[in-house]
VEXSEMAR-532262 format. One line per 2 residues: their letters; for each residue x, y, z of N, C-alpha, C. Coordinates in Angstrom, 2 decimals. Example, Ala and Ser with C-alpha at 12.3 -4.5 7.8 and 13.67 -1.06 7.14 Angstrom:
% VEXSEMAR-532262
as = 13.19/-5.69/7.80/12.30/-4.50/7.80/13.20/-3.30/7.80  12.85/-2.25/7.08/13.67/-1.06/7.14/12.90/0.03/7.87 .
//
This chain:
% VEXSEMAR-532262
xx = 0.83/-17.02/25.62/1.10/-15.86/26.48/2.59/-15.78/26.79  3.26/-14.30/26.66/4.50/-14.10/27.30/5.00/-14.56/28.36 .
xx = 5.65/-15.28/28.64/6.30/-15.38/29.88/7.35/-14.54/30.40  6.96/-13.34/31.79/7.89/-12.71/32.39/8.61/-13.00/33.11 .
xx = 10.17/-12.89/32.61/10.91/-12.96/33.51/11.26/-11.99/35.15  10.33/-12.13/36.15/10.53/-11.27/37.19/12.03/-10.14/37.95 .
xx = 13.06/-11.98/37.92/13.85/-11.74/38.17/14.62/-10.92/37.13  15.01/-11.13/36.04/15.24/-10.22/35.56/14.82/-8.96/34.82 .
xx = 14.02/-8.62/35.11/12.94/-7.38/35.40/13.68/-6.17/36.74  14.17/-7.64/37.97/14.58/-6.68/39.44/15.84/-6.53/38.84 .
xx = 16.53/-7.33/38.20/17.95/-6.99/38.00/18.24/-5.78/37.33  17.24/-5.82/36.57/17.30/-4.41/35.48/17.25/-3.20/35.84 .
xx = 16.12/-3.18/37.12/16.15/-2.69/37.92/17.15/-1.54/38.86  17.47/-2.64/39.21/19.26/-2.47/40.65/19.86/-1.91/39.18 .
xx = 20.38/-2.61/38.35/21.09/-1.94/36.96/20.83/-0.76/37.01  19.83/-0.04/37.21/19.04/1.32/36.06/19.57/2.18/38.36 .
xx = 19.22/1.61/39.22/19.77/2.54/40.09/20.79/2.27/40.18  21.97/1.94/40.24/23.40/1.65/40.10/24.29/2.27/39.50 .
xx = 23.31/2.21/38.22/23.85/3.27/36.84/23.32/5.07/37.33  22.42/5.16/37.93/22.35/6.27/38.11/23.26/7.24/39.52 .
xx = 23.60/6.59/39.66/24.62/7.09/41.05/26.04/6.97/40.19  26.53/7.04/38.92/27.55/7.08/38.30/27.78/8.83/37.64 .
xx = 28.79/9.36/37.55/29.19/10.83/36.85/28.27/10.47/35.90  28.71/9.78/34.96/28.28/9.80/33.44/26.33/9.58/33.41 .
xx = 26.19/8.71/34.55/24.74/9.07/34.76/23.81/10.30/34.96  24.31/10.97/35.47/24.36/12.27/36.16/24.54/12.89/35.03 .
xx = 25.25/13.12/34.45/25.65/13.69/33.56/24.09/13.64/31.76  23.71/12.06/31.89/22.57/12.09/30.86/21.70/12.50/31.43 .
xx = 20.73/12.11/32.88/19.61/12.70/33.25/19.95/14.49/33.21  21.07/15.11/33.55/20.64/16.91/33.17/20.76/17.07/32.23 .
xx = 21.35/16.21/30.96/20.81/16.26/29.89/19.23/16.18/29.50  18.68/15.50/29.96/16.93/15.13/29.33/16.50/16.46/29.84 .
xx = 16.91/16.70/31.35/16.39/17.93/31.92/16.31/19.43/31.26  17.93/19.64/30.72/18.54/20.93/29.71/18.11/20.75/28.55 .
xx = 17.75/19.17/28.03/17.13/19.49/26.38/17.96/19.24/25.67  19.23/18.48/25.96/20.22/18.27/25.18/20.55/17.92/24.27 .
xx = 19.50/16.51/24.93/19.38/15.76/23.75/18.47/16.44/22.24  19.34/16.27/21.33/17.60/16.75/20.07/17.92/15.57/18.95 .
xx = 16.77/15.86/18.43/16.64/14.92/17.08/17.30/15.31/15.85  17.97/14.83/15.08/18.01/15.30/13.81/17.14/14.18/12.77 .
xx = 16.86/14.70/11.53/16.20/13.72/10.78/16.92/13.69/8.98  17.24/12.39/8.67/18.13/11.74/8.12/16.91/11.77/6.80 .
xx = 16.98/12.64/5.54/15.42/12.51/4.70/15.75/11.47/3.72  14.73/10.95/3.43/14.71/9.59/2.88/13.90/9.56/1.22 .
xx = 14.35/9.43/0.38/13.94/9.46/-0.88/13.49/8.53/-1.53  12.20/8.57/-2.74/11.79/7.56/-3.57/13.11/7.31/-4.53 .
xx = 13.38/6.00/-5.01/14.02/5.99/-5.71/13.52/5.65/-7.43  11.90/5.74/-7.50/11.49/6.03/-8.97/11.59/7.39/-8.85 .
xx = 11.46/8.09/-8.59/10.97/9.57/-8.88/11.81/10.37/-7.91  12.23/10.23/-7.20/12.99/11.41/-6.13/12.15/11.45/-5.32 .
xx = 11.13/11.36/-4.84/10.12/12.01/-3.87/10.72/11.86/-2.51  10.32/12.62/-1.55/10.34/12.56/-0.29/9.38/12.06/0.13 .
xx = 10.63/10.74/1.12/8.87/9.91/1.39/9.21/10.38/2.90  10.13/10.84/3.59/10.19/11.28/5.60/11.13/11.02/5.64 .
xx = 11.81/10.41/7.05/13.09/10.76/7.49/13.63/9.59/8.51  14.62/9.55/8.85/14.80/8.46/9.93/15.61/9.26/11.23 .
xx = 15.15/9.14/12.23/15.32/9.97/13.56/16.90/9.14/14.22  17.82/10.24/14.25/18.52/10.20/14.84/19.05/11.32/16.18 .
xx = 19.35/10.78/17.06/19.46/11.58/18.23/21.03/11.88/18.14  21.36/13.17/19.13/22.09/13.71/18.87/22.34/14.62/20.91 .
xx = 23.76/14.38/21.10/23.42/14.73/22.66/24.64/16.13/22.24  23.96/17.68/22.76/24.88/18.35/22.65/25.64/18.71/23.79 .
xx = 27.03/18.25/23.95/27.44/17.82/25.18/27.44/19.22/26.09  27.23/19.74/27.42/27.96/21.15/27.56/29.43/21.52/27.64 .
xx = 30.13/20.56/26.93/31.97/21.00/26.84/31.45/21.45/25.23  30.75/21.32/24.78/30.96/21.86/23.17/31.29/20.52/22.28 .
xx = 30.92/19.15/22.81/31.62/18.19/22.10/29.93/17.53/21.85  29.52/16.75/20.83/28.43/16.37/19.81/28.93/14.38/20.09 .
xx = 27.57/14.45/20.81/28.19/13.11/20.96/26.67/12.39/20.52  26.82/11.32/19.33/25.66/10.73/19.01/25.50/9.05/18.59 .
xx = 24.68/8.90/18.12/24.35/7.79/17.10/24.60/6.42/18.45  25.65/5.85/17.97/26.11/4.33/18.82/26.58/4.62/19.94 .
xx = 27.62/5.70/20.20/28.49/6.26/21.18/27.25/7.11/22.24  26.29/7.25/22.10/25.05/7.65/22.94/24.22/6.59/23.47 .
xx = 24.23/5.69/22.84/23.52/4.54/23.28/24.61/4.19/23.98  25.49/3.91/23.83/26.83/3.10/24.40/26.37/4.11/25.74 .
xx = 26.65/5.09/25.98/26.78/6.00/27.35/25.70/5.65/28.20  24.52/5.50/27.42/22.93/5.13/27.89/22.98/4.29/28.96 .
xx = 23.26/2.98/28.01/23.60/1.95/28.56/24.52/1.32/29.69  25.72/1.91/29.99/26.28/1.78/30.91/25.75/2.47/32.05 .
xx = 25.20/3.48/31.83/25.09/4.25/33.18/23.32/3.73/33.18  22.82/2.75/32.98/21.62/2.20/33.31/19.94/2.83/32.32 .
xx = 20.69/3.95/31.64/19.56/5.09/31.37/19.17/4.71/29.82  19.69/3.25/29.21/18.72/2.73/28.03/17.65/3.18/27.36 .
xx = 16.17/2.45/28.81/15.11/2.97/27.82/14.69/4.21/28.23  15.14/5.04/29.52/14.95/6.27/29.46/15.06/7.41/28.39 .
xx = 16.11/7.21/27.10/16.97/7.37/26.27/16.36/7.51/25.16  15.88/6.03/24.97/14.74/5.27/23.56/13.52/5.86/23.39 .
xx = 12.77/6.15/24.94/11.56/6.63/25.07/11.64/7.96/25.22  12.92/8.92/25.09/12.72/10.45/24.93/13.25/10.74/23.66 .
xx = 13.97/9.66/23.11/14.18/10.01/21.72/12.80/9.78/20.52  11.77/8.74/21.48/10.69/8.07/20.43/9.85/9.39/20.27 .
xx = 9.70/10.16/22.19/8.72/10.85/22.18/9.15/12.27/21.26  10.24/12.64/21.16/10.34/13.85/20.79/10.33/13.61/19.18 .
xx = 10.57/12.36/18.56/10.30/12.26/17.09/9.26/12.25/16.38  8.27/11.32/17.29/7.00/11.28/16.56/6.31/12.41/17.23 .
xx = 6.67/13.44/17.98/5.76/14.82/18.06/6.29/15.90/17.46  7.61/15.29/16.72/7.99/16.33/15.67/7.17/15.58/14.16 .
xx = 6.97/14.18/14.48/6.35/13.98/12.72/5.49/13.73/12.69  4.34/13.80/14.02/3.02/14.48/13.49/2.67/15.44/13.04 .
xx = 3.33/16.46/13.21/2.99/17.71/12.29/3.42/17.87/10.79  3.99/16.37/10.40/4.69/16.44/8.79/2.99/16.11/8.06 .
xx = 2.84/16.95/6.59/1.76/16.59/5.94/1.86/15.09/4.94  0.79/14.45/4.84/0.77/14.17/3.75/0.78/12.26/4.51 .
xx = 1.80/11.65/3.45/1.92/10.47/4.16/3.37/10.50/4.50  4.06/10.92/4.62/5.46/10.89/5.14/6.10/9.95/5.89 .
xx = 6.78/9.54/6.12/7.04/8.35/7.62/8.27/8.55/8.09  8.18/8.43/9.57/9.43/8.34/10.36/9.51/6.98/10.51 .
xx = 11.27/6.88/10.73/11.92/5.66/11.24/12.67/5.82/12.77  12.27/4.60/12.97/12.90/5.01/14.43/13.61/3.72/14.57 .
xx = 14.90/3.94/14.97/15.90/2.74/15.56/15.54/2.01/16.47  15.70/0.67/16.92/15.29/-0.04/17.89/16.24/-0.72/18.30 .
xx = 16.95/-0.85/19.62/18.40/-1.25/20.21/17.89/-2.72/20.78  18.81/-3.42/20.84/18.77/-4.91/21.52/17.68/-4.84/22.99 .
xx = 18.42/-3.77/23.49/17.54/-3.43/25.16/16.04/-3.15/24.41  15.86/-2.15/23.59/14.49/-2.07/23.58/13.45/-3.43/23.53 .
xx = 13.95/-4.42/22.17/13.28/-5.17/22.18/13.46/-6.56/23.49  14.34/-6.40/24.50/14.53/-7.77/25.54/13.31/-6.94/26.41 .
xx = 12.96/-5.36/26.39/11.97/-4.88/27.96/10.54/-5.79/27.44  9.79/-6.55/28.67/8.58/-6.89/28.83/7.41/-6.29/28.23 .
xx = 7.74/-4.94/28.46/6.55/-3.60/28.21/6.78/-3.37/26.55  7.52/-3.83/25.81/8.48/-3.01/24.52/7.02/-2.49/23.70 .
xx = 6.22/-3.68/23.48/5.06/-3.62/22.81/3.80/-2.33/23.32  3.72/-2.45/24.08/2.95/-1.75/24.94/3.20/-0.57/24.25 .
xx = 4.98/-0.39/24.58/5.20/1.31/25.09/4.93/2.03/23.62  5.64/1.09/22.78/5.76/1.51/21.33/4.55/2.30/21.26 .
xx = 3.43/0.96/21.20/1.71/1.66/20.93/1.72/2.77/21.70  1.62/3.02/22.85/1.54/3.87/23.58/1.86/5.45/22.94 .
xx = 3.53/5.54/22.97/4.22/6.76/22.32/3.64/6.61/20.84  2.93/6.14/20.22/2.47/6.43/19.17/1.15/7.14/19.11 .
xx = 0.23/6.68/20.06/-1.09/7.33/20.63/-1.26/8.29/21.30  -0.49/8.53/22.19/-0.20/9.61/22.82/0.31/11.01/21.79 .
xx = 1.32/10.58/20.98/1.49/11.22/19.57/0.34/11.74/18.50  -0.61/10.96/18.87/-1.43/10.91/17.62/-0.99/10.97/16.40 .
xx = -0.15/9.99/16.23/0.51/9.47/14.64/0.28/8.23/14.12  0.19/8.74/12.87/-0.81/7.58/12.48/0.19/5.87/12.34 .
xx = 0.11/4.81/12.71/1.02/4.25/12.97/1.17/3.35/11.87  0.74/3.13/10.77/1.36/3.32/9.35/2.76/3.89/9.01 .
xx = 2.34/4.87/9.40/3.62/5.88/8.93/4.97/5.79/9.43  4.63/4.81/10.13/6.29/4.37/11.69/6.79/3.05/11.07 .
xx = 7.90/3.05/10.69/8.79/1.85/10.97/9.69/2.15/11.78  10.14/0.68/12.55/10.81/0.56/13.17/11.79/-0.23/12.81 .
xx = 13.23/0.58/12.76/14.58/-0.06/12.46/15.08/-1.25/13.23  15.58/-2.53/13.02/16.28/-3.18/13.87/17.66/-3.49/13.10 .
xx = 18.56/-4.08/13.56/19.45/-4.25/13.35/19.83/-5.97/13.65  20.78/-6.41/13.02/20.69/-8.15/13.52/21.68/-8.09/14.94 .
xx = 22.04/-7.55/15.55/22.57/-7.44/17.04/21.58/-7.34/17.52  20.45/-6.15/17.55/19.98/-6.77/18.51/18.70/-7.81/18.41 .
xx = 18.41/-8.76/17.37/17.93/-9.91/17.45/18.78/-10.97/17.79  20.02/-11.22/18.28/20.61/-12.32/18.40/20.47/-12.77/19.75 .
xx = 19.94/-12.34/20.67/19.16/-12.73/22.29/18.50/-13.50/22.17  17.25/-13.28/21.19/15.53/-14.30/21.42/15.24/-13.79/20.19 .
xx = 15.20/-14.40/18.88/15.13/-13.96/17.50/13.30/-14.68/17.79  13.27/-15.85/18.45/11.71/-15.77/18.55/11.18/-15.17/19.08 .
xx = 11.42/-14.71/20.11/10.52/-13.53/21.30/10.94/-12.17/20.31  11.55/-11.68/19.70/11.45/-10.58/18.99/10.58/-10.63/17.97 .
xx = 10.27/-11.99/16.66/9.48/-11.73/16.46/8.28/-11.87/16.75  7.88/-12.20/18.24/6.44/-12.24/18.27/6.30/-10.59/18.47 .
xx = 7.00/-9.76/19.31/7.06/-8.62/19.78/6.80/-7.93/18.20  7.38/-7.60/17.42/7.28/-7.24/16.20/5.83/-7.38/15.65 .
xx = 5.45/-8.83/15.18/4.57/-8.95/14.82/3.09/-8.47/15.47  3.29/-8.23/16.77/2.22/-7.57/17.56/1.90/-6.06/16.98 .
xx = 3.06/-5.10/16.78/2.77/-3.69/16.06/2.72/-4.11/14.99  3.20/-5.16/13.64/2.48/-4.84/12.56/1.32/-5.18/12.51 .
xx = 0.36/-5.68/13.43/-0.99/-5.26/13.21/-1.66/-4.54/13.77  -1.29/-3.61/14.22/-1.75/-1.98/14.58/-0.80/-1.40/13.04 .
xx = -0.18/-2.17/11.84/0.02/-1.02/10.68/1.60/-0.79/11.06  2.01/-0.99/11.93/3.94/-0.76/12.20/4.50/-1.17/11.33 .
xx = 5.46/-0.76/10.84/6.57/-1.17/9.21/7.54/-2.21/10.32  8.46/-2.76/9.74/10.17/-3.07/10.20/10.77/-3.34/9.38 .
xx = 11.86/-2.65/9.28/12.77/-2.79/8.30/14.30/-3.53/9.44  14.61/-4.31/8.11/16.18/-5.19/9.10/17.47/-3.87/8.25 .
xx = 17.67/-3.17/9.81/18.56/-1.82/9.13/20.20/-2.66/9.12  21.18/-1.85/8.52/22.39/-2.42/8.29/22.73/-3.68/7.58 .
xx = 21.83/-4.00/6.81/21.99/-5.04/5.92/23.42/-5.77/5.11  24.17/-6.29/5.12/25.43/-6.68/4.54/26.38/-6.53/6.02 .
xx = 26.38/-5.61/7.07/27.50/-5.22/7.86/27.92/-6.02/8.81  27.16/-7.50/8.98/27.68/-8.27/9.78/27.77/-9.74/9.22 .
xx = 26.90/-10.39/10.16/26.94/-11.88/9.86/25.80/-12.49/8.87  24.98/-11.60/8.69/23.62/-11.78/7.40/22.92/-12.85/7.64 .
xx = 22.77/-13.02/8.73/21.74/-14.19/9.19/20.40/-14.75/8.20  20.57/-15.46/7.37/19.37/-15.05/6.74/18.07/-15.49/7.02 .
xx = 17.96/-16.40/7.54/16.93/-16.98/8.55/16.18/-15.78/8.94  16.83/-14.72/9.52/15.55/-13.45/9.98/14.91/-13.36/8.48 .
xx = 15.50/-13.31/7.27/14.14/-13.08/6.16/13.01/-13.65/6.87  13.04/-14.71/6.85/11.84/-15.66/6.97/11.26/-15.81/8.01 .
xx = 12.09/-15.33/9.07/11.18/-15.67/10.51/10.74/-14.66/10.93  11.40/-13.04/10.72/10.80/-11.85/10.88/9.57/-11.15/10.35 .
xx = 8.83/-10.35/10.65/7.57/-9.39/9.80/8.39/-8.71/9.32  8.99/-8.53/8.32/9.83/-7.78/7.69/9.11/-7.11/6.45 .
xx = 9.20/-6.03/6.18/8.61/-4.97/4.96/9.40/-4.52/4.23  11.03/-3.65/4.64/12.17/-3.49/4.47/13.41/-4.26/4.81 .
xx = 13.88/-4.07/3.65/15.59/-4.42/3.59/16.73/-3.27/3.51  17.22/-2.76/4.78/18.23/-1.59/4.46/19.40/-1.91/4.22 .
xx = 19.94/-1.57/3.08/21.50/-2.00/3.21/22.06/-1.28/3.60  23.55/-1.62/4.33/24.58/-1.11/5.36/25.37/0.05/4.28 .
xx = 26.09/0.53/4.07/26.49/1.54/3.16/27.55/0.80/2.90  28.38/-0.30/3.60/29.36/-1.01/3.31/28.92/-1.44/1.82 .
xx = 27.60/-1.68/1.57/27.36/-2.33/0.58/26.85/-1.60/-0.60  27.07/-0.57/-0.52/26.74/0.68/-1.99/28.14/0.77/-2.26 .
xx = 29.27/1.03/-1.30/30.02/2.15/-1.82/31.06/1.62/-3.20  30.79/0.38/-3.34/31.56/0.02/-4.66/30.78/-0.23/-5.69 .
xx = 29.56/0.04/-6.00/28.30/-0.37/-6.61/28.80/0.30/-8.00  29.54/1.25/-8.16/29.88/2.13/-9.80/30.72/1.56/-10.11 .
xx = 31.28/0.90/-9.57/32.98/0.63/-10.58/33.28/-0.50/-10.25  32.69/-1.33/-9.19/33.19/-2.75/-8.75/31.95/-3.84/-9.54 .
xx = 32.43/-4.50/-10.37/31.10/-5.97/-10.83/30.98/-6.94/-9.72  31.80/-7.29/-8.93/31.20/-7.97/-7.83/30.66/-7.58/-6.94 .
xx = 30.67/-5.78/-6.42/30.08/-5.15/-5.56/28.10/-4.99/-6.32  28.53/-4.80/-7.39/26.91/-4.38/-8.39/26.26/-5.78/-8.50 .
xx = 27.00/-7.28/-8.38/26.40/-8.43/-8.38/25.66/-8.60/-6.95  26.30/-8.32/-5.99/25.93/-8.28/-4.60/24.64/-7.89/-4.82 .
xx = 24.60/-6.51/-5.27/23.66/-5.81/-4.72/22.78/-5.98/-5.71  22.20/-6.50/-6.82/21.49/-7.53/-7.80/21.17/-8.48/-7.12 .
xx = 22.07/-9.08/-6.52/21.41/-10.33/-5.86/20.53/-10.39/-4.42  20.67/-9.43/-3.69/20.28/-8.77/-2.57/18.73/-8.57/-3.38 .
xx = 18.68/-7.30/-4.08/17.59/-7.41/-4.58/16.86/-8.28/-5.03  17.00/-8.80/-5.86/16.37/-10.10/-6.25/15.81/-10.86/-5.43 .
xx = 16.40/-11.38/-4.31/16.04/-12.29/-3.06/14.90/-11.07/-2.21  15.13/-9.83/-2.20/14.05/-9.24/-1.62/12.72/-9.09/-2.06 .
xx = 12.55/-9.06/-3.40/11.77/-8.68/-3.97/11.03/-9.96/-4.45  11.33/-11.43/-3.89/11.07/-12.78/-4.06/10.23/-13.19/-3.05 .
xx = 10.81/-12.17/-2.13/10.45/-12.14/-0.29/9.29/-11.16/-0.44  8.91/-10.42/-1.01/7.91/-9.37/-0.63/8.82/-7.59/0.02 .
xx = 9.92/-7.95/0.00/10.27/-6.65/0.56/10.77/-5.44/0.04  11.23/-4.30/0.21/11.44/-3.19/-0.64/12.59/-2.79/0.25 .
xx = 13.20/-2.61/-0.76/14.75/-2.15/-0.38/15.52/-0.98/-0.23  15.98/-0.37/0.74/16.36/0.82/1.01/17.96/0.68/1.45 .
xx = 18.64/1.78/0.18/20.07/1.79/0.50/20.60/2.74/1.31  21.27/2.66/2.14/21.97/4.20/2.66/23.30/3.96/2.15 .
xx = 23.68/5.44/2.63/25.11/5.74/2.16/25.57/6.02/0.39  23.87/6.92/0.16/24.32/7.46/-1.06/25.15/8.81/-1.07 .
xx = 26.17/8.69/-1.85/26.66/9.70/-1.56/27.25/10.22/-2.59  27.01/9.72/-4.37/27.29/10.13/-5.77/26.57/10.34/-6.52 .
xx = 26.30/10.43/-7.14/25.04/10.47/-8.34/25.13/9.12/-8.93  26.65/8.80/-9.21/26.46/6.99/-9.80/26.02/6.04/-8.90 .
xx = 26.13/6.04/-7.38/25.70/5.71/-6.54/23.67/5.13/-6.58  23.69/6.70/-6.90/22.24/6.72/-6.74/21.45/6.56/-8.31 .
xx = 22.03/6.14/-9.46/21.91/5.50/-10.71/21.68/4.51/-10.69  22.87/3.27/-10.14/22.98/2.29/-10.00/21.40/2.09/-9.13 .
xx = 21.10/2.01/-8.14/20.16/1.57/-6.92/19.03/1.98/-7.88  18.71/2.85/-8.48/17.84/3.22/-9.27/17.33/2.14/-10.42 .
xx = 18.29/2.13/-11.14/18.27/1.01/-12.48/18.11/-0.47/-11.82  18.47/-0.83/-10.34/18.93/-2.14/-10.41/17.63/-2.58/-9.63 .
xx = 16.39/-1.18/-9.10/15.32/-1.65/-8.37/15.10/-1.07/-6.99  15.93/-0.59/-6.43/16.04/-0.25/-5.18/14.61/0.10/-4.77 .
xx = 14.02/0.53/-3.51/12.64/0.80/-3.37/12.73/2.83/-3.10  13.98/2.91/-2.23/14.45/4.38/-1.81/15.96/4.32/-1.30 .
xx = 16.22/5.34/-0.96/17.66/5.38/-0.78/17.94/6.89/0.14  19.16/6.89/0.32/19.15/8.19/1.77/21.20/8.21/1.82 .
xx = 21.05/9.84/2.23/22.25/9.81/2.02/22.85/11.45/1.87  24.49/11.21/1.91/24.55/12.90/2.00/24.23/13.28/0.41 .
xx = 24.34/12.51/-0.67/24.04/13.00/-1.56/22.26/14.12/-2.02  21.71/12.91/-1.14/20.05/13.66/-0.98/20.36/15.06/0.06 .
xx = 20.49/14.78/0.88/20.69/15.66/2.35/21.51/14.87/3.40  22.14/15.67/4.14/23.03/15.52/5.33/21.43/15.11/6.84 .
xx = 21.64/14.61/7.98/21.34/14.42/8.94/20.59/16.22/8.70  19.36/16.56/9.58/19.17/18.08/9.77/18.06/18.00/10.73 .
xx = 17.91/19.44/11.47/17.46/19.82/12.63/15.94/19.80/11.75  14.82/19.85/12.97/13.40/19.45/12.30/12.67/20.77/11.98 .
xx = 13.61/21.66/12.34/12.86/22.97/11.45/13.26/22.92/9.93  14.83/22.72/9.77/15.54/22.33/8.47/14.81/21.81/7.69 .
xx = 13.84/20.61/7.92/13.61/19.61/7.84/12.45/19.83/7.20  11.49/20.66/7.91/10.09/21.52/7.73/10.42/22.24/6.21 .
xx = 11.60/23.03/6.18/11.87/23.81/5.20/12.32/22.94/3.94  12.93/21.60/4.32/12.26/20.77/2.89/11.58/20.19/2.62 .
xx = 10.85/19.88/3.40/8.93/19.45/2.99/8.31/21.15/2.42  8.74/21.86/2.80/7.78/23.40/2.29/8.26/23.23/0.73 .
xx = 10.07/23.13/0.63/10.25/23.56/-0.93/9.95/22.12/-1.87  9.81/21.54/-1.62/9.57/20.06/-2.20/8.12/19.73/-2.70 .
x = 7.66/20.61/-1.41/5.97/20.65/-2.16/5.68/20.99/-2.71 .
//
């Protein structure tokens, strides 16, 4: 059984009112209120065949000065002003009630920040916003990144391993961009391997960049996992990942980030 930490549960607490008596606090809650926040979705491709297999949800805050403030630099704002999982859990809810209505088997990805996986509830809530969704929870992976496993790499994966048996994917996103811990292979429920785009963009013309990423594969596919590149953004790009095994790949070359009507309109012409 989990052991809760109380006290820091209250701390988090005082944190989350502390942070909300700040401008910039103030400033995200009339955001959730105005709708500011929206999703865009990042479409994600087979890499035998081209297919569209869904998308990976990125949030997007449209500021009211006219300024687009997203991705890390939104979490970053979140976070200081206390409003984390307020943040996580309106970005989860508004994604998976935009991709229940996608046909077929499609799947969303959803990012998962260091804070998400340290909250007590993380497990819970996940299931929860998935049921409440009525999406089928197959169809959900959840992104992590190795920041935020470097807290409790064991308490994350028990947390993990709890949704993959309700059917939850996880993929270890940003692959190559830091310290490559490799120990998470083995200690994580891992399904996916995303590589960081640091690690495509010399893949056509560099032999030690194309050995990398040979060898990456290889070790994944030894592991059981399927490999997803981002940061395609050439056609040789997306050759290479192709020929060398990749599982899918994503990128401006496929499509740019797009709004979920956009989004609708390439699941219509694709079908």
């Amino acid at each position: 059984m989990e052991r809760i930490d109380h006290g820091r549960d209250r701390r988090r607490s005082r944190d989350r009112r502390a942070g909300a008596r700040t401008p910039e606090a103030a400033q995200l809650i009339a955001a959730f209120e105005r709708d500011e926040i929206e999703i865009l979705f990042q479409p994600q491709f087979a890499a035998a065949d081209g297919a569209l297999l869904g998308a990976e949800a990125l949030a997007r805050w449209r500021h009211p000065e006219q300024v687009v403030v997203g991705g890390d630099m939104l979490f970053e704002i979140a976070e200081r002003a206390g409003l984390s999982r307020e943040l996580s859990s309106h970005v989860a809810r508004l994604a998976l009630g935009e991709a229940a209505g996608w046909p077929g088997s499609l799947r969303l990805s959803l990012n998962v920040t260091a804070i998400d996986l340290a909250e007590p509830d993380f497990v819970e809530r996940i299931a929860s916003q998935v049921d409440r969704a009525r999406f089928v929870p197959d169809r959900l992976t959840l992104e992590i990144t190795e920041q935020a496993l470097v807290a409790d790499v064991g308490r994350s994966a028990e947390r993990l391993e709890a949704l993959t048996r309700v059917g939850i994917r996880v993929a270890l996103d940003d692959f190559g961009a830091g310290f490559c811990n490799f120990s998470y292979l083995k200690r994580l429920p891992l399904h996916f391997l995303k590589l960081d785009r640091s690690m495509i963009d010399g893949i056509d013309r560099d032999s030690r960049d194309l050995a990398v990423l040979r060898g990456i594969v290889s070790m994944a596919r030894a592991l059981g996992l399927r490999v997803v590149a981002e940061g395609i953004e050439r056609e040789a790009h997306r050759s290479v990942v192709v020929r060398e095994g990749c599982f899918a790949w994503q990128g401006f070359l496929g499509a740019r980030p797009m709004s979920a009507g956009a989004f609708h309109e390439l699941i219509e012409h694709r079908g």
